[in-house]
Predicted model as a PDB file, atoms N, CA, C, CB and O in Angstrom, pLDDT in the B-factor column:
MODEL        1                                                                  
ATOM      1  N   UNK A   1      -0.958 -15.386  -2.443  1.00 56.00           N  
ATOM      2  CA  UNK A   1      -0.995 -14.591  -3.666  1.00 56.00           C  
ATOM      3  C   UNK A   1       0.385 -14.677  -4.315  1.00 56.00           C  
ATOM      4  CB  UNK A   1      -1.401 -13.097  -3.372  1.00 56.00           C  
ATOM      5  O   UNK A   1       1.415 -14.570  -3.649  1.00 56.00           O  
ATOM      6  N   UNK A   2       0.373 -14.860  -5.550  1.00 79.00           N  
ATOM      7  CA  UNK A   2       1.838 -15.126  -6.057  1.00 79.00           C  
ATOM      8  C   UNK A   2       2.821 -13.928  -6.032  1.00 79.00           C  
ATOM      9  CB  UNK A   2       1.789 -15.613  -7.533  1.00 79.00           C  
ATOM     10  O   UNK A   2       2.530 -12.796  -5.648  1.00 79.00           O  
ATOM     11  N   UNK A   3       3.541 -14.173  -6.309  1.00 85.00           N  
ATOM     12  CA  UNK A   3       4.586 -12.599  -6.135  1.00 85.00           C  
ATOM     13  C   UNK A   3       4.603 -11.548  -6.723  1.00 85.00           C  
ATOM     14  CB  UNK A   3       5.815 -12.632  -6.343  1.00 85.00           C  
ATOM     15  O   UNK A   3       4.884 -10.478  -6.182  1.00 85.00           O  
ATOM     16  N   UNK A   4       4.225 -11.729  -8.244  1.00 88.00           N  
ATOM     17  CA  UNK A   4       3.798 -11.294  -9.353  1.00 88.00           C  
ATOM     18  C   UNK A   4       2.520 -10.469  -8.992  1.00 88.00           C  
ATOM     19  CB  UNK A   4       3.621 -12.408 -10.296  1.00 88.00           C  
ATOM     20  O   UNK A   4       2.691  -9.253  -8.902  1.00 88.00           O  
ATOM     21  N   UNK A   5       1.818 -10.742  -8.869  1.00 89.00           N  
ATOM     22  CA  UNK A   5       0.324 -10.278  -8.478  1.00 89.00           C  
ATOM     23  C   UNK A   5       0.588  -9.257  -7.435  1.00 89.00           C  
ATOM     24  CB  UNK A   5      -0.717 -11.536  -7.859  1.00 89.00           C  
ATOM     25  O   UNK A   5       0.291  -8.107  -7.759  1.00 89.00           O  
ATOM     26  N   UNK A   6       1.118  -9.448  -6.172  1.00 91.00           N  
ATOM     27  CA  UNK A   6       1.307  -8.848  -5.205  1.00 91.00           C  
ATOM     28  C   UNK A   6       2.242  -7.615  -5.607  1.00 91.00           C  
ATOM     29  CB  UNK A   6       1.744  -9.745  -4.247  1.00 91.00           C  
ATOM     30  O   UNK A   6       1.928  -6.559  -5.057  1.00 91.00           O  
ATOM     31  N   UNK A   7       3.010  -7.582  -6.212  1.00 93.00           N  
ATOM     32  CA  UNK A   7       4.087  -6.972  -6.522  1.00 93.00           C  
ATOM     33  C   UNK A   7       3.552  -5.557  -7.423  1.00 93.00           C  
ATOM     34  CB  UNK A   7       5.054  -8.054  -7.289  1.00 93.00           C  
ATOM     35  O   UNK A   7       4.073  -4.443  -7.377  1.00 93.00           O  
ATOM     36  N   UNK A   8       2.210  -6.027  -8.344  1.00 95.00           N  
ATOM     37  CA  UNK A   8       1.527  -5.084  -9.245  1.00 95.00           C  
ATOM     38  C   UNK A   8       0.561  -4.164  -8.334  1.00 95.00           C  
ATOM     39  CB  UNK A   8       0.679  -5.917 -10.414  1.00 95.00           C  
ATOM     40  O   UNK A   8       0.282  -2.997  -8.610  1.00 95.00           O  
ATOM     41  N   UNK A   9       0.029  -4.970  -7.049  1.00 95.00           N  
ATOM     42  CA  UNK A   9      -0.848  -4.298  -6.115  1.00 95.00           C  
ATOM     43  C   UNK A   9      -0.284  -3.435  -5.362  1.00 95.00           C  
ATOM     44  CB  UNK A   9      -1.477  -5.075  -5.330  1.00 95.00           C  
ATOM     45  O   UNK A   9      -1.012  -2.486  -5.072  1.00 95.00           O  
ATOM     46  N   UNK A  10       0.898  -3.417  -4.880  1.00 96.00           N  
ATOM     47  CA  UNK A  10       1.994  -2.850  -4.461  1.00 96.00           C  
ATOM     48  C   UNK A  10       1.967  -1.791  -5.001  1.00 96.00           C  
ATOM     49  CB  UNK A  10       3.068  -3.440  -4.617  1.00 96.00           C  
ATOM     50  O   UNK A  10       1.455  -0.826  -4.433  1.00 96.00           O  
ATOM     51  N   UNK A  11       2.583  -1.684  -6.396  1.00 96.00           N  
ATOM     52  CA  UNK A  11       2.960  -0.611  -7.390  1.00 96.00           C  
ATOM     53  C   UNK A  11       1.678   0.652  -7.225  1.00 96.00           C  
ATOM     54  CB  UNK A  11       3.032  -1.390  -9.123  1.00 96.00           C  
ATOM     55  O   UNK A  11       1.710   1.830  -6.868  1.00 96.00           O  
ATOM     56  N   UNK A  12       0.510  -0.336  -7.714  1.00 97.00           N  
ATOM     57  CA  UNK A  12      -0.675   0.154  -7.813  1.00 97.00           C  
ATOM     58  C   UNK A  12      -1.207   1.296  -6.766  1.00 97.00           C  
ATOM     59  CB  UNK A  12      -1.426  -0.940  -7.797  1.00 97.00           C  
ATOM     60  O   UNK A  12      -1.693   2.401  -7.006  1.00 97.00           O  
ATOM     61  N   UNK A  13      -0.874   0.468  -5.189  1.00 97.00           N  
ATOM     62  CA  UNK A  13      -1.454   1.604  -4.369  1.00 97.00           C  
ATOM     63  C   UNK A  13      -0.543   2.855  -3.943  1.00 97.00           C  
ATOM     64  CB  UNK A  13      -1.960   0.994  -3.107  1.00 97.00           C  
ATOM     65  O   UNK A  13      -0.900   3.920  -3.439  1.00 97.00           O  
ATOM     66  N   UNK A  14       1.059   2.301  -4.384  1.00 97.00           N  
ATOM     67  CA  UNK A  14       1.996   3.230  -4.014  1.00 97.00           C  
ATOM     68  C   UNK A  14       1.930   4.511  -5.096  1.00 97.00           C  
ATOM     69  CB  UNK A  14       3.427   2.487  -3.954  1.00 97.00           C  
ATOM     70  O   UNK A  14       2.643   5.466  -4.787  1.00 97.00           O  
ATOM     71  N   UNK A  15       1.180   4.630  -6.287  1.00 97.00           N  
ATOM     72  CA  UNK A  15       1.231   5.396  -7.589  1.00 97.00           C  
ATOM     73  C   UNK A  15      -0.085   6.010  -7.138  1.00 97.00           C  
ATOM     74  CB  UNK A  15       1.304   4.515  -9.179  1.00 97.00           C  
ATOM     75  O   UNK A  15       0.025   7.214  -7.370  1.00 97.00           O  
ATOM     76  N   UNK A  16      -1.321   5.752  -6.584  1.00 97.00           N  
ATOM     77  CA  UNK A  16      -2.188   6.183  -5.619  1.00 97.00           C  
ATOM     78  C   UNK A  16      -2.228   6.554  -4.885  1.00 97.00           C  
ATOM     79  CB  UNK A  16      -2.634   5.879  -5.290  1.00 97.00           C  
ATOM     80  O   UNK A  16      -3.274   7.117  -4.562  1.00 97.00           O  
ATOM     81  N   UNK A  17      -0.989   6.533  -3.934  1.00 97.00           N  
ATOM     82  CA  UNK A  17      -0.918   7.258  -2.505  1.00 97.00           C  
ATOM     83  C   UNK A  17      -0.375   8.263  -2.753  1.00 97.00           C  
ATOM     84  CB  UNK A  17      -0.230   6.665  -1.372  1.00 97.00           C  
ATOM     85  O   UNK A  17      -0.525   9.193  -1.960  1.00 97.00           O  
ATOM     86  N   UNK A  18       0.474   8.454  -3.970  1.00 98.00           N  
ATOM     87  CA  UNK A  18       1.378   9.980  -4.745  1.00 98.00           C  
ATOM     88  C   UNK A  18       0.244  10.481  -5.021  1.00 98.00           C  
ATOM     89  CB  UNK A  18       2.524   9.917  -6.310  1.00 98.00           C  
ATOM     90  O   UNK A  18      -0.073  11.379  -4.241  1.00 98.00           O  
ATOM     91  N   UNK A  19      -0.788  10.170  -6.139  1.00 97.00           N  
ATOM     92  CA  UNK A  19      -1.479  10.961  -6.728  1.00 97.00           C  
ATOM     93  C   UNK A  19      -2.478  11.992  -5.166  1.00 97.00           C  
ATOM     94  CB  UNK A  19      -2.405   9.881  -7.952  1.00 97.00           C  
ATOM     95  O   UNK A  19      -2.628  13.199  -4.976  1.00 97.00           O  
ATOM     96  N   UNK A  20      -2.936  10.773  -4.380  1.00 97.00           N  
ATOM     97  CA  UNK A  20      -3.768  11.171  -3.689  1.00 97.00           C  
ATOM     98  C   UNK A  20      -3.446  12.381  -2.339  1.00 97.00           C  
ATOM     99  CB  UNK A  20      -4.241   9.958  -3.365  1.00 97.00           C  
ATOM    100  O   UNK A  20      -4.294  13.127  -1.850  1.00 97.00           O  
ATOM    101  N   UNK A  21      -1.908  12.288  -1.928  1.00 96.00           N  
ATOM    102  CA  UNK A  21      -1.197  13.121  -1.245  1.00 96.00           C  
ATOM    103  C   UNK A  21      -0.230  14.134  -2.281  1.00 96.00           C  
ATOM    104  CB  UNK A  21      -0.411  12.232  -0.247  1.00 96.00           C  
ATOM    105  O   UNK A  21       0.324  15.081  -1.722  1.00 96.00           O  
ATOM    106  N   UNK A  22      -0.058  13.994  -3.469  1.00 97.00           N  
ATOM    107  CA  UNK A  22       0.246  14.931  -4.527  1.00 97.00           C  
ATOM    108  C   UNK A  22       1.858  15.022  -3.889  1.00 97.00           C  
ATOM    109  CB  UNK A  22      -0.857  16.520  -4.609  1.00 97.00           C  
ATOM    110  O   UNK A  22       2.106  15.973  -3.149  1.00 97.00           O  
ATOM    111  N   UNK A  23       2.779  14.167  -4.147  1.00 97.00           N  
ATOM    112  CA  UNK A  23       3.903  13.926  -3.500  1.00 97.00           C  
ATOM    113  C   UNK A  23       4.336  13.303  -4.823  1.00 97.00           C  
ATOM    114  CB  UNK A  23       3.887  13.096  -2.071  1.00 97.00           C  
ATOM    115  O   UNK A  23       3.557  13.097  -5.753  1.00 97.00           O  
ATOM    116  N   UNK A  24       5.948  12.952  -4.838  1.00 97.00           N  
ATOM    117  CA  UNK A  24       6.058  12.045  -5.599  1.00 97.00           C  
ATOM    118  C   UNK A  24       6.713  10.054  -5.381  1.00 97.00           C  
ATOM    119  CB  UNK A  24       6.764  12.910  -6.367  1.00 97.00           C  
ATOM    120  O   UNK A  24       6.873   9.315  -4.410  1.00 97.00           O  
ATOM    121  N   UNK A  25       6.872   9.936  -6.659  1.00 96.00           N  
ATOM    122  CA  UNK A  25       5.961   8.277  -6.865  1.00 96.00           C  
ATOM    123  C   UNK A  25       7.487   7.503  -5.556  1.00 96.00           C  
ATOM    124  CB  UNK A  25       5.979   7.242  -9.576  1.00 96.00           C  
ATOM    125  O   UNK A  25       7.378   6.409  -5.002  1.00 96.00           O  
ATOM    126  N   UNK A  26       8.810   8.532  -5.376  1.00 97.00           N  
ATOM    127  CA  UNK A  26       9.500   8.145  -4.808  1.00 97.00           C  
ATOM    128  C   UNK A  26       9.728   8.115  -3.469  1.00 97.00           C  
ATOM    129  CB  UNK A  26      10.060   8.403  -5.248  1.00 97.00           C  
ATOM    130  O   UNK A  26      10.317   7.384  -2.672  1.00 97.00           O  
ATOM    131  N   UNK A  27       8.875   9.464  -3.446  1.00 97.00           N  
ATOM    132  CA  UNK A  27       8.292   9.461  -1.463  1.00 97.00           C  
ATOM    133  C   UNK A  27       7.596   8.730  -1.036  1.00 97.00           C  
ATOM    134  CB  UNK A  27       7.491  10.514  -0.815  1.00 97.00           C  
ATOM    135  O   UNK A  27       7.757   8.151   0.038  1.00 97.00           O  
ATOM    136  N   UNK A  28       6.408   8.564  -2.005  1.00 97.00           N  
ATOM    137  CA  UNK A  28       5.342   7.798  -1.910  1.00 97.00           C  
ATOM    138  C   UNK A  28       6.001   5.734  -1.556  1.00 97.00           C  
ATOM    139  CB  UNK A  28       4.423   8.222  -3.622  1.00 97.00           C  
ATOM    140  O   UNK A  28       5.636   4.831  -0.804  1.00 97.00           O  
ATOM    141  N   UNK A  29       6.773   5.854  -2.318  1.00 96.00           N  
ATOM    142  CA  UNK A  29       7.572   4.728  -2.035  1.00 96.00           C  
ATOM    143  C   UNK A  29       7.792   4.457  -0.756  1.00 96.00           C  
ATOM    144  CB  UNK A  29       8.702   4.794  -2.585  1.00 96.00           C  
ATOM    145  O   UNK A  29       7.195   3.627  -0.071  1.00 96.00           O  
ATOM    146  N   UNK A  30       9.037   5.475  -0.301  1.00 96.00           N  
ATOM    147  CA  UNK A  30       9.414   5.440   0.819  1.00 96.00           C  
ATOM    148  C   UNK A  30       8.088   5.636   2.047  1.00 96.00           C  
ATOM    149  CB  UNK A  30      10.498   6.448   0.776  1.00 96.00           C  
ATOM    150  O   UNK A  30       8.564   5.543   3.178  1.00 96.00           O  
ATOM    151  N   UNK A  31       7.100   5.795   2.050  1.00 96.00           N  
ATOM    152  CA  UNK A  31       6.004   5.930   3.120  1.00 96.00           C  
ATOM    153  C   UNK A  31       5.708   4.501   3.189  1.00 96.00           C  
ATOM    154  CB  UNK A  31       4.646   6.920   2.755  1.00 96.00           C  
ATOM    155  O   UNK A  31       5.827   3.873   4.241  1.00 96.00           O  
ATOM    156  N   UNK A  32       5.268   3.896   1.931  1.00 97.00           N  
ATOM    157  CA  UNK A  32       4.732   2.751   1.948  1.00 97.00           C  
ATOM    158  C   UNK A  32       5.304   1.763   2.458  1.00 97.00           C  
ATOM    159  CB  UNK A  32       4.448   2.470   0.992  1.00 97.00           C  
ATOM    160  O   UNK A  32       4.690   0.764   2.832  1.00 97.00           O  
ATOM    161  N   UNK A  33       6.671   1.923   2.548  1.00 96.00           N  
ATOM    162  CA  UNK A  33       7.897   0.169   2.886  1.00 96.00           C  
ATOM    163  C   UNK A  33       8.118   1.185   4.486  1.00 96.00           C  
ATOM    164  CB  UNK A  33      10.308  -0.278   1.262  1.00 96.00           C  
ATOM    165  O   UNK A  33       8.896   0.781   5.351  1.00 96.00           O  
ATOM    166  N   UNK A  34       7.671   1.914   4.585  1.00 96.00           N  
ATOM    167  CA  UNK A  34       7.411   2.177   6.848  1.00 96.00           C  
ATOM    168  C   UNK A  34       6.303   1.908   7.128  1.00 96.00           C  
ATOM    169  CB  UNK A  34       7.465   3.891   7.771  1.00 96.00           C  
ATOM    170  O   UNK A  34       6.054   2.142   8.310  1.00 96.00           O  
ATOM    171  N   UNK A  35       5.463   1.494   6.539  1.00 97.00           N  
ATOM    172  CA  UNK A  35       4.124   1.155   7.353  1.00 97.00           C  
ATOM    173  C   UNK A  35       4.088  -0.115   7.863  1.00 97.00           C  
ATOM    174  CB  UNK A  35       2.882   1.268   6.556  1.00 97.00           C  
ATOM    175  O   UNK A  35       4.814  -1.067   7.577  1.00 97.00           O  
ATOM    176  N   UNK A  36       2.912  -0.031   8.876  1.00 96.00           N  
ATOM    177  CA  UNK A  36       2.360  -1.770   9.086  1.00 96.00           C  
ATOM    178  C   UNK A  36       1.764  -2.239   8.261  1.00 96.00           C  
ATOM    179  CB  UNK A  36       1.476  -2.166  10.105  1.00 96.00           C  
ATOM    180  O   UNK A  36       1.879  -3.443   8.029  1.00 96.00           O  
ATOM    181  N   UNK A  37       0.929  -1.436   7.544  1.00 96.00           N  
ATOM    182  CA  UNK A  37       0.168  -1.623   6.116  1.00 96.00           C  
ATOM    183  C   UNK A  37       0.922  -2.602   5.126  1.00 96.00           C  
ATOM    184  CB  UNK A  37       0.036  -0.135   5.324  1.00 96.00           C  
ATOM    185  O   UNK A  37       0.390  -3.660   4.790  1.00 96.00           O  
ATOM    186  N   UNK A  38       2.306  -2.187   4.617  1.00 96.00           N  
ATOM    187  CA  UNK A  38       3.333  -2.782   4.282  1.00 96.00           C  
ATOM    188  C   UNK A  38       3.433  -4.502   4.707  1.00 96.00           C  
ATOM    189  CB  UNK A  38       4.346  -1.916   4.857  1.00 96.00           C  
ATOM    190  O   UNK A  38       3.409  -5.608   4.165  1.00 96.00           O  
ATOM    191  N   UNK A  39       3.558  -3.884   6.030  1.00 95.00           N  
ATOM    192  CA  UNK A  39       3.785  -5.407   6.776  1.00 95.00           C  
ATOM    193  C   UNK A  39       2.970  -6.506   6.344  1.00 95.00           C  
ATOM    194  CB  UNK A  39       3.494  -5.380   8.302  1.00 95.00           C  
ATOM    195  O   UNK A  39       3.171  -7.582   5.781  1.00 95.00           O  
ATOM    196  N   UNK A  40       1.747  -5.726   6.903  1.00 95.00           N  
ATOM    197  CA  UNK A  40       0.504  -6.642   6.690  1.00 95.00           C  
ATOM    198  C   UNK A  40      -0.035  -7.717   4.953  1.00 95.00           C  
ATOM    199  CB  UNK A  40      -0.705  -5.389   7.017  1.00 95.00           C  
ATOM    200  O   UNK A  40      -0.536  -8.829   4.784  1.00 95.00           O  
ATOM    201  N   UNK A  41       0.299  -6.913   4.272  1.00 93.00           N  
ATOM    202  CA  UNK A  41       0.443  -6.776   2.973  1.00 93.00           C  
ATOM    203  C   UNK A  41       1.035  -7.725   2.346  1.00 93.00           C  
ATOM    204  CB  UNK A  41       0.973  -5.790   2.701  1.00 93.00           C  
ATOM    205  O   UNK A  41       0.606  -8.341   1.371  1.00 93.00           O  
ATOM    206  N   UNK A  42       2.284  -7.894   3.031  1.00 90.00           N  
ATOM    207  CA  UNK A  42       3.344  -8.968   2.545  1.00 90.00           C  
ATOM    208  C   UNK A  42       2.626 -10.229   3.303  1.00 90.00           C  
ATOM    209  CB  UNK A  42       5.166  -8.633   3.087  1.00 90.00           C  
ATOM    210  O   UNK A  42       2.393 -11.194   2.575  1.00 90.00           O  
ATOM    211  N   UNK A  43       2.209 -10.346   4.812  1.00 91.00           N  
ATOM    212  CA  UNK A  43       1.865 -11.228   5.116  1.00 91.00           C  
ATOM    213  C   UNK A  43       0.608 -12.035   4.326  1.00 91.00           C  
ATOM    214  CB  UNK A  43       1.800 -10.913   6.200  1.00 91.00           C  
ATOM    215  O   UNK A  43      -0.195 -11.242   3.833  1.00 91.00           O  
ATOM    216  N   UNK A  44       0.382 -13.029   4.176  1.00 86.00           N  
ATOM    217  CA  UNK A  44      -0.502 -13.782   3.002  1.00 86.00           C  
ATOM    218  C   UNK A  44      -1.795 -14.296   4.641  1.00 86.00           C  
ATOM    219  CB  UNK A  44       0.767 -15.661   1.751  1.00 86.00           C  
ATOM    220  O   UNK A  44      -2.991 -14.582   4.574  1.00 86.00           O  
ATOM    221  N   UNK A  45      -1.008 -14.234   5.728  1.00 91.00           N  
ATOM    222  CA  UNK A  45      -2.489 -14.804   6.534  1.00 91.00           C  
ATOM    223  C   UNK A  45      -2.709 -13.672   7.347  1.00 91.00           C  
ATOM    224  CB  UNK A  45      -2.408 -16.337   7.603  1.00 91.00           C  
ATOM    225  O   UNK A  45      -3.019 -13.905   8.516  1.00 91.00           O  
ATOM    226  N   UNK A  46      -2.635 -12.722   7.054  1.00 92.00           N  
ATOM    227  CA  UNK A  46      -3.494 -11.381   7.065  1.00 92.00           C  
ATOM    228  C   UNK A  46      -4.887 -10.914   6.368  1.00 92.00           C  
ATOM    229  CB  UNK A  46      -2.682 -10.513   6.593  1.00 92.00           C  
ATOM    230  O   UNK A  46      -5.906 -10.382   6.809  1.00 92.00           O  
ATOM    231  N   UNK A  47      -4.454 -11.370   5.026  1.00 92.00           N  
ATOM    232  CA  UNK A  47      -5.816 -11.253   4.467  1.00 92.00           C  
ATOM    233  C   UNK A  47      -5.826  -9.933   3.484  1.00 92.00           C  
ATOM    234  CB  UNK A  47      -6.949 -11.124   5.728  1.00 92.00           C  
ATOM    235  O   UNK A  47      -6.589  -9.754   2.535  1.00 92.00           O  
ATOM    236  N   UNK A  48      -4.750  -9.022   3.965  1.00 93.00           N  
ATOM    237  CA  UNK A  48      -5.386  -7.910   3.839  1.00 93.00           C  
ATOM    238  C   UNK A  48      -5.531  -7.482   2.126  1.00 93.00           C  
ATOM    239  CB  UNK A  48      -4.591  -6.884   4.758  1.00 93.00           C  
ATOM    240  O   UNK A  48      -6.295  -6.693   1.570  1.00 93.00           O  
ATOM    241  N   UNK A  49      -4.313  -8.484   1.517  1.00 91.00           N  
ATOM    242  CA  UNK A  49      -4.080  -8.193   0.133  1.00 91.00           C  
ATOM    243  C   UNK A  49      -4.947  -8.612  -0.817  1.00 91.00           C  
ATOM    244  CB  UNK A  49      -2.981  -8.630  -0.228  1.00 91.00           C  
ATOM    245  O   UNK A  49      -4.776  -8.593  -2.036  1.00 91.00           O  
ATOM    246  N   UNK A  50      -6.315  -9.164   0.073  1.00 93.00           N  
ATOM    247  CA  UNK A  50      -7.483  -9.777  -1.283  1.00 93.00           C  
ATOM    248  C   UNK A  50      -8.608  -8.205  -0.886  1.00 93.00           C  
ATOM    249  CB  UNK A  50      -8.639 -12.134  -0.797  1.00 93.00           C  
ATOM    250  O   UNK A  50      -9.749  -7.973  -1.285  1.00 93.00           O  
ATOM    251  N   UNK A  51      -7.773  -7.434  -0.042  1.00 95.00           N  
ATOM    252  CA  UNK A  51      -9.262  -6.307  -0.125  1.00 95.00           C  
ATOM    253  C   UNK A  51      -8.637  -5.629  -1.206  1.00 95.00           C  
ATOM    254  CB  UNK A  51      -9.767  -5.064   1.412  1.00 95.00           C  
ATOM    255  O   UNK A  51      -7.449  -5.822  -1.468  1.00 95.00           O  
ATOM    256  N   UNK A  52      -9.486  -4.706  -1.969  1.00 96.00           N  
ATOM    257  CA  UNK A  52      -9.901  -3.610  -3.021  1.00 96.00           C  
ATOM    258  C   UNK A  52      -8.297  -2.713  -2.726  1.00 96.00           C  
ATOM    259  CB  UNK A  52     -11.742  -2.560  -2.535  1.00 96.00           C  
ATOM    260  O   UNK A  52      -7.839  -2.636  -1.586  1.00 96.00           O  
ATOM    261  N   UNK A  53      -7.773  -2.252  -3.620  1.00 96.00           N  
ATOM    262  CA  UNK A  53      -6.760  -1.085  -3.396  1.00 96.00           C  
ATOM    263  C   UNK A  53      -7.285  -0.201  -3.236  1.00 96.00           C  
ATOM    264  CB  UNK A  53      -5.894  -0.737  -4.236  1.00 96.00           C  
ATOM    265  O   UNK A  53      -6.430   0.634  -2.943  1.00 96.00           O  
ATOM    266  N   UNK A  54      -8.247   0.250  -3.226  1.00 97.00           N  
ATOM    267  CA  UNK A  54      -8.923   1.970  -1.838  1.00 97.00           C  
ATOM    268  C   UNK A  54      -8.807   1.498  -0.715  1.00 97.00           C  
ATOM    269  CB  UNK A  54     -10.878   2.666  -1.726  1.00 97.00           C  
ATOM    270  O   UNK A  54      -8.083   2.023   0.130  1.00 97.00           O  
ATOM    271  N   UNK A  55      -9.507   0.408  -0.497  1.00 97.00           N  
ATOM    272  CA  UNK A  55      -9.676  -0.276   1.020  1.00 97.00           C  
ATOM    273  C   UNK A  55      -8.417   0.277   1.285  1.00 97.00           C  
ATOM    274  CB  UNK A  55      -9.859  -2.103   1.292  1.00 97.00           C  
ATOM    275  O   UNK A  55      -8.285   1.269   2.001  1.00 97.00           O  
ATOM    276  N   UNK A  56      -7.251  -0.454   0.615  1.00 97.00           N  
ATOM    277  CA  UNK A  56      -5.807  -0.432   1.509  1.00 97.00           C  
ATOM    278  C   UNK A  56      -5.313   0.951   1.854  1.00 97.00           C  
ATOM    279  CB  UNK A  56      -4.537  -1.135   0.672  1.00 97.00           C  
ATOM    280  O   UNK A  56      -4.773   1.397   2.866  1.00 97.00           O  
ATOM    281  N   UNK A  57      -5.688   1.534   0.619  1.00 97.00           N  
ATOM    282  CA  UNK A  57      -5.260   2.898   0.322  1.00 97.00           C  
ATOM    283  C   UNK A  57      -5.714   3.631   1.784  1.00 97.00           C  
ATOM    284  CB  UNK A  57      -6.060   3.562  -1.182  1.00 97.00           C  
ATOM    285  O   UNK A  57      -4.847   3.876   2.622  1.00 97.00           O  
ATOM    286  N   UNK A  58      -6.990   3.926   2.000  1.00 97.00           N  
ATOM    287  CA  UNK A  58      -7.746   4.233   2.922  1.00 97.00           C  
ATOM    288  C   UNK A  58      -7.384   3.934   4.695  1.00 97.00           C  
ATOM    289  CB  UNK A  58      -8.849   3.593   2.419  1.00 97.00           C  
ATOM    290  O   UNK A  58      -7.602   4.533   5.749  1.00 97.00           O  
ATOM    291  N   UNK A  59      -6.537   2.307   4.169  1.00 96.00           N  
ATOM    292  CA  UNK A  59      -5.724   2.179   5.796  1.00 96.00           C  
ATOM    293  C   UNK A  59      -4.455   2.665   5.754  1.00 96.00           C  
ATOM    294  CB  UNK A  59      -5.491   0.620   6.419  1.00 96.00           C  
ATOM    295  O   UNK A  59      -3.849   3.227   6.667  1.00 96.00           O  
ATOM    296  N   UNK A  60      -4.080   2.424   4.651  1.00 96.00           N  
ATOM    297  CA  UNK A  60      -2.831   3.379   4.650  1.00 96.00           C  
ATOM    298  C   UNK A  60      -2.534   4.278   4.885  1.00 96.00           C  
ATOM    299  CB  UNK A  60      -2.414   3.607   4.034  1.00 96.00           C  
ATOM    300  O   UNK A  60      -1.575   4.335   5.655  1.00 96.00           O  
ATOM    301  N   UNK A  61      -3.383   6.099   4.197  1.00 96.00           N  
ATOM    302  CA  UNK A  61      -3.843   7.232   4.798  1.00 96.00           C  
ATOM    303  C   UNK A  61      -4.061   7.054   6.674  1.00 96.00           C  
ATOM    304  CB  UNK A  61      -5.287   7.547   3.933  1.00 96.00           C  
ATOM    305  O   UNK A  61      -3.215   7.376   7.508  1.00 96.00           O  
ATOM    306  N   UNK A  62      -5.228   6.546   6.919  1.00 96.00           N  
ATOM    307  CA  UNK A  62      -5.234   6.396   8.331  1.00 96.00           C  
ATOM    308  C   UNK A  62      -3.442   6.068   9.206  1.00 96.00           C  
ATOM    309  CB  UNK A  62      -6.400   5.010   8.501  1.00 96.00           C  
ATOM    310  O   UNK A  62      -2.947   6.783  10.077  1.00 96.00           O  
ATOM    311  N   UNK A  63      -3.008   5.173   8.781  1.00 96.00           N  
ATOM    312  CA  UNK A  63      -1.987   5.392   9.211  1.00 96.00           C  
ATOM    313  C   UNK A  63      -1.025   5.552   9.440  1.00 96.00           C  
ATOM    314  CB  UNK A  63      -1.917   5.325   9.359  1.00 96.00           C  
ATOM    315  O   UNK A  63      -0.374   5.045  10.353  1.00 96.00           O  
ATOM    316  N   UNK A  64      -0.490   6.801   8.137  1.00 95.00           N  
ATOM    317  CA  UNK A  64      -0.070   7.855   7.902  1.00 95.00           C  
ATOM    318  C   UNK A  64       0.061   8.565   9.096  1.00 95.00           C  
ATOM    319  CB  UNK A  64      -0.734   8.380   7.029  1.00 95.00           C  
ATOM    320  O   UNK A  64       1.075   8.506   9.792  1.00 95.00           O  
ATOM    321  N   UNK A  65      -1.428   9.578   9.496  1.00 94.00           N  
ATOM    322  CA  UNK A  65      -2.023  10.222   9.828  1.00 94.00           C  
ATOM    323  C   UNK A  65      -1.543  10.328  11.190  1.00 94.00           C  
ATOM    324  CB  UNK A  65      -3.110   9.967   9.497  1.00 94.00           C  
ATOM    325  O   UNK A  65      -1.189  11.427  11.618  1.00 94.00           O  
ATOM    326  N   UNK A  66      -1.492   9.168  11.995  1.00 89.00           N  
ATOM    327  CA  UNK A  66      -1.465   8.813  13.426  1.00 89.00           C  
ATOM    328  C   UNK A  66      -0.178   9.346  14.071  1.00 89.00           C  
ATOM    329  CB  UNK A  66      -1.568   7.260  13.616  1.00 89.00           C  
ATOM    330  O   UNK A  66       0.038   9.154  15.268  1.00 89.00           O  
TER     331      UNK A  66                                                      
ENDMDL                                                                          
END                                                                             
């Protein structure tokens, strides 16, 4: 996925994970670049960045949570 692209999906679920935990867009930041989610994300043979941004959102929450 080009960098560009990835970079907007990024934005996208991190402005989603504020709204959805009602935090702001700068915490929300900082949660997102500690996850494996993160990790995974950046990796391109993961896969994980061609699922839906709920999907991610949804693993993200999960592991949050843990």
């Amino acid at each position: 996925m080009r960098d560009n692209v990835l970079w907007r999906k990024q934005s996208r679920i991190i402005i989603l994970l504020a709204e959805t935990l009602h935090i702001s867009a700068e915490r929300a930041l900082d949660l997102f670049y500690s996850t494996e989610v993160y990790q995974q994300l950046t990796n391109s043979k993961s896969g994980l960045q061609l699922m839906s941004d709920q999907y991610i959102l949804e693993d993200l929450i999960n592991e949050l949570r843990k």
